[in-house]
C-alpha positions in Angstrom: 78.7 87.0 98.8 79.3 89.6 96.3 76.2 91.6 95.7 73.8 93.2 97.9 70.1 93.1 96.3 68.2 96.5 97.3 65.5 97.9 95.6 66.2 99.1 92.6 70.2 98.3 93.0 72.0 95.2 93.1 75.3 96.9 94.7 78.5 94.8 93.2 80.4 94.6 96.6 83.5 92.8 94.8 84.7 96.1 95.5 84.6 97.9 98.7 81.8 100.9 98.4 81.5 104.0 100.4 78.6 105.3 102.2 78.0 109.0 102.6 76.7 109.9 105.6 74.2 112.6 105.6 72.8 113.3 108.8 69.2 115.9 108.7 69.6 116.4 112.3 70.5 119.4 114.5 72.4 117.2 117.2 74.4 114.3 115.7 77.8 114.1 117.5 79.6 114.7 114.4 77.9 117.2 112.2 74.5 118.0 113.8 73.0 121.1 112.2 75.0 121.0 109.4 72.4 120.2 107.1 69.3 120.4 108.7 67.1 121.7 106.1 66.2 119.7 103.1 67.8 121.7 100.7 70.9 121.8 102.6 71.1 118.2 102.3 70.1 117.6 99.5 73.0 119.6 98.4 75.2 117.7 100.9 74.0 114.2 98.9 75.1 115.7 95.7 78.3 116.7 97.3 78.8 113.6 98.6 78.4 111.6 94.6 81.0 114.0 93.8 83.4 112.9 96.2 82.3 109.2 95.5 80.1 108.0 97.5 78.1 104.5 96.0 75.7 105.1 98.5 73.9 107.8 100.6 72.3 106.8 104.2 70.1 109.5 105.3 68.9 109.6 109.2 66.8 112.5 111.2 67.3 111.3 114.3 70.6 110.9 116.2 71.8 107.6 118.2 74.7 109.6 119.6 75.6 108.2 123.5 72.4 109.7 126.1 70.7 111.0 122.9 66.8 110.9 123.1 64.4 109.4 121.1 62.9 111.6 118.7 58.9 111.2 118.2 57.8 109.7 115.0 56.7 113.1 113.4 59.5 114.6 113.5 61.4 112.1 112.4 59.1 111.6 109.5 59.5 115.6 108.7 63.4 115.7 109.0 63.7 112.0 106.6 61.0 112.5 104.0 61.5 115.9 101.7 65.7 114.8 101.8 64.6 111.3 100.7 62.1 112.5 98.0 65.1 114.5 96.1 67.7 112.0 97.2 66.8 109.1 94.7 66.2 110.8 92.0 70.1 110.8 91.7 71.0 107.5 90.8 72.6 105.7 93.6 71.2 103.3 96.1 69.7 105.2 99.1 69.6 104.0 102.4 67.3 105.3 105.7 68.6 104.8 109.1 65.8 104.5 111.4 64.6 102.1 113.5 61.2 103.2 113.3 58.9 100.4 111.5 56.7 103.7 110.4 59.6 105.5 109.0 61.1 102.3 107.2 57.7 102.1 105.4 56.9 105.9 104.9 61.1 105.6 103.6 60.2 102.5 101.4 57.0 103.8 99.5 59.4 106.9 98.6 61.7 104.8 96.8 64.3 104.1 99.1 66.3 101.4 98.5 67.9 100.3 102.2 66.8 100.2 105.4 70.0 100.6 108.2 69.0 99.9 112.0 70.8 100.1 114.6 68.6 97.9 116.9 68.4 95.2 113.9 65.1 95.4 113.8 64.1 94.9 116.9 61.7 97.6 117.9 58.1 96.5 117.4 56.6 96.1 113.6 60.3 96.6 112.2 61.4 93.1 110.8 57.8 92.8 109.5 57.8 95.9 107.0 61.5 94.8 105.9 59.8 91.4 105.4 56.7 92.8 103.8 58.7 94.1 101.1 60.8 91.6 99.5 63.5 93.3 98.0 65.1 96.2 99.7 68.7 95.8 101.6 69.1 96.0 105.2 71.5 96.5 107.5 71.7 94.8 110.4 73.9 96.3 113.5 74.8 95.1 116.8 74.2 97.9 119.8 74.8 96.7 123.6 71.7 98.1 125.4 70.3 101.7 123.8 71.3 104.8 123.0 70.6 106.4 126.4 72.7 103.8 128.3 75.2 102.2 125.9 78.0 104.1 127.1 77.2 104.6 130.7 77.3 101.0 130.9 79.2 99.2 128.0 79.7 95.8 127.2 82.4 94.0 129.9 84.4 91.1 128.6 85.3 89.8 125.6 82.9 91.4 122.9 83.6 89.5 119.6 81.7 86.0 120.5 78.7 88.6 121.9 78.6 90.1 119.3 79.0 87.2 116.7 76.2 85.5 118.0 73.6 88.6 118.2 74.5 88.8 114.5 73.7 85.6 114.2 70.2 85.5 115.6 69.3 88.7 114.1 70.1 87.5 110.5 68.5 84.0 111.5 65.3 85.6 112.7 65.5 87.5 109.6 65.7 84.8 107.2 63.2 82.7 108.7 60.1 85.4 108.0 61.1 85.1 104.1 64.2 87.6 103.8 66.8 86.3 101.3 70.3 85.8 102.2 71.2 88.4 99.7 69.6 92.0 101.2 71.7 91.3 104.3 74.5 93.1 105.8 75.9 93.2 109.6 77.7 95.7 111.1 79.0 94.9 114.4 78.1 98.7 115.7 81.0 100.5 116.8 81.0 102.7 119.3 77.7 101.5 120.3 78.2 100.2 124.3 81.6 98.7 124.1 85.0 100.0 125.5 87.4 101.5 123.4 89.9 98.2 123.7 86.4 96.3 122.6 86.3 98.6 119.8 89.3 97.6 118.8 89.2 93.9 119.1 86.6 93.6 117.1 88.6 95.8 114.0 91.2 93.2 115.0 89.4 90.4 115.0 86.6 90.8 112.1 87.7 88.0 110.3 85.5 85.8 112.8 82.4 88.1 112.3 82.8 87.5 108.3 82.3 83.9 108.8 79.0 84.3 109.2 79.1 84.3 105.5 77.2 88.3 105.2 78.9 91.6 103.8 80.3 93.2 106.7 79.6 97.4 106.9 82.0 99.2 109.4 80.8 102.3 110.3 84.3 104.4 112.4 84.0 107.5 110.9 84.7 110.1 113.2 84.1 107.6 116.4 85.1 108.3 120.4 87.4 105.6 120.1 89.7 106.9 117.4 89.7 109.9 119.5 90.8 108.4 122.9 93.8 107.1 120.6 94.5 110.4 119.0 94.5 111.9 122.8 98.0 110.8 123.9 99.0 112.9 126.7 96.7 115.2 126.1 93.5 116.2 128.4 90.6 115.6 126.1 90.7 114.1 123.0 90.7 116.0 119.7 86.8 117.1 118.4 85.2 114.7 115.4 85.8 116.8 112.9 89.6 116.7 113.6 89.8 112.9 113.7 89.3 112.7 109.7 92.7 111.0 109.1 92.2 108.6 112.0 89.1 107.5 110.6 89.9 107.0 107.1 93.0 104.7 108.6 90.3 102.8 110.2 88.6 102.7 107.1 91.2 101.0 105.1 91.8 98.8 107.7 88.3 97.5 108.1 88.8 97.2 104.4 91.7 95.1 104.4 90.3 93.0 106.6 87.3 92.3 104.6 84.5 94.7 104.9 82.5 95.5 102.0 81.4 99.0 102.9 82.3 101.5 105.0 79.7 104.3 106.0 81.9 107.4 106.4 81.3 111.5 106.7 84.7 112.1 105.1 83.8 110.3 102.1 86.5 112.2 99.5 89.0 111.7 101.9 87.7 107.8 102.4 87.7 107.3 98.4 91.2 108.6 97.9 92.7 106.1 100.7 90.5 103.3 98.7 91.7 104.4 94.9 95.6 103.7 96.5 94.8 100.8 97.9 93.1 99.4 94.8 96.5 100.1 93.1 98.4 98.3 95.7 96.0 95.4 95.3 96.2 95.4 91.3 100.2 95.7 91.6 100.8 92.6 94.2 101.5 89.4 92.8 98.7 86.7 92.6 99.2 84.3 95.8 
């Protein structure tokens, strides 16, 4: 499938797009605080078109590892004023929330994507996505919640797991009157597996594209790219020093088939992607 209907976009996905990552939140574990006023981001979001972003995703609360939840107003404060400037600049706009009052505050602004990292699970969620008929969402697979992910991951193998809550989740989703075409999965990375199931499922991401959905991988900046920065080394190197590592990831999540990749180092990101779009012209047909 090779479009993604949204609200006011149908995003071409014949070519992989990037989304910018802009986080209006003081303790994200990447970037927390670095644009936590509205004005801020909003100059963050242009930044981000500049460096070439197809997409901005805009979240006021953070899922980090032992992160709390944030209550619904000030959620609503952080998300709103951002979004408001936000799509008046011409690209799809995406909220990550898993708040069912946020997604529909988020919607009636004009935004254009909803991206939850419980896939809609909380209570009310799948119904406003339902409700509205045409924005995109994004579907992800996380292994417990954000305050016990990582103390107690995932054991096994993760793939199948994580195949079939995909699965489900886009089943469930279809059967209250959701078109095939405003899906997308992510199979959550980072979010309660082990840095080797991490890995396998970069690996092995060809069996989560059978599903026959556009594929988002989301690795910027992630713990496990840092445990394979670390080496010999006693801790492993801060996010913001893992920007190479992720765009590597990036391209490989690319190659493998993904469709978009949501990213803080989205210059960096679009660079790797203009190369590889050369390489790809310059191979001979199979």
């Amino acid at each position: 499938m090779n479009c993604w209907q949204t609200t006011r976009f149908d995003i071409d996905l014949a070519e992989p797009r990037v989304m910018g990552i802009v986080n209006v939140t003081p303790d994200s574990f990447s970037d927390g605080g670095a644009h936590a006023t509205p004005a801020a981001a909003l100059r963050h979001c242009e930044q981000l078109l500049k460096d070439g972003a197809d997409i901005l995703d805009i979240g006021g609360e953070s899922t980090r590892p032992g992160s709390p939840p944030l209550p619904l107003a000030d959620e609503l404060a952080r998300v709103l004023p951002v979004l408001a400037g936000a799509v008046t600049l011409g690209v799809p706009v995406s909220v990550d929330t898993y708040k069912a009052e946020v997604m529909q505050a988020a919607l009636d602004a004009g935004a254009d994507i909803v991206n939850d990292v419980w896939a809609l699970r909380q209570p009310g969620a799948a119904q406003v996505v339902a409700r509205h008929g045409r924005c995109g969402v994004c579907l992800m697979h996380m292994y417990r919640d954000p305050q016990t992910m990582q103390a107690a991951p995932m054991a096994g193998d993760a793939v199948p797991g994580v195949l079939q809550f995909l699965q489900h989740a886009a089943h469930d989703l279809r059967g209250l009157g959701v078109e095939m075409a405003r899906i997308v999965l992510d199979p959550g990375i980072g979010f309660g597996k082990t840095v080797a199931q991490n890995f396998a499922l970069l690996a092995r991401q060809g069996e989560l594209l059978a599903l026959g959905y556009p594929l988002l991988a989301g690795w910027s900046r992630k713990s496990a790219l840092g445990a394979a920065l670390q080496g010999d080394a006693d801790t492993p190197p801060p996010p913001a020093e893992r920007v190479a590592a992720s765009v590597a990831a990036a391209l490989l999540a690319v190659e493998r088939g993904a469709r978009i990749v949501r990213v803080h180092d989205v210059r960096e990101t679009a660079q790797a992607l203009a190369v590889w779009r050369r390489v790809r012209a310059a191979s001979p047909a199979p």
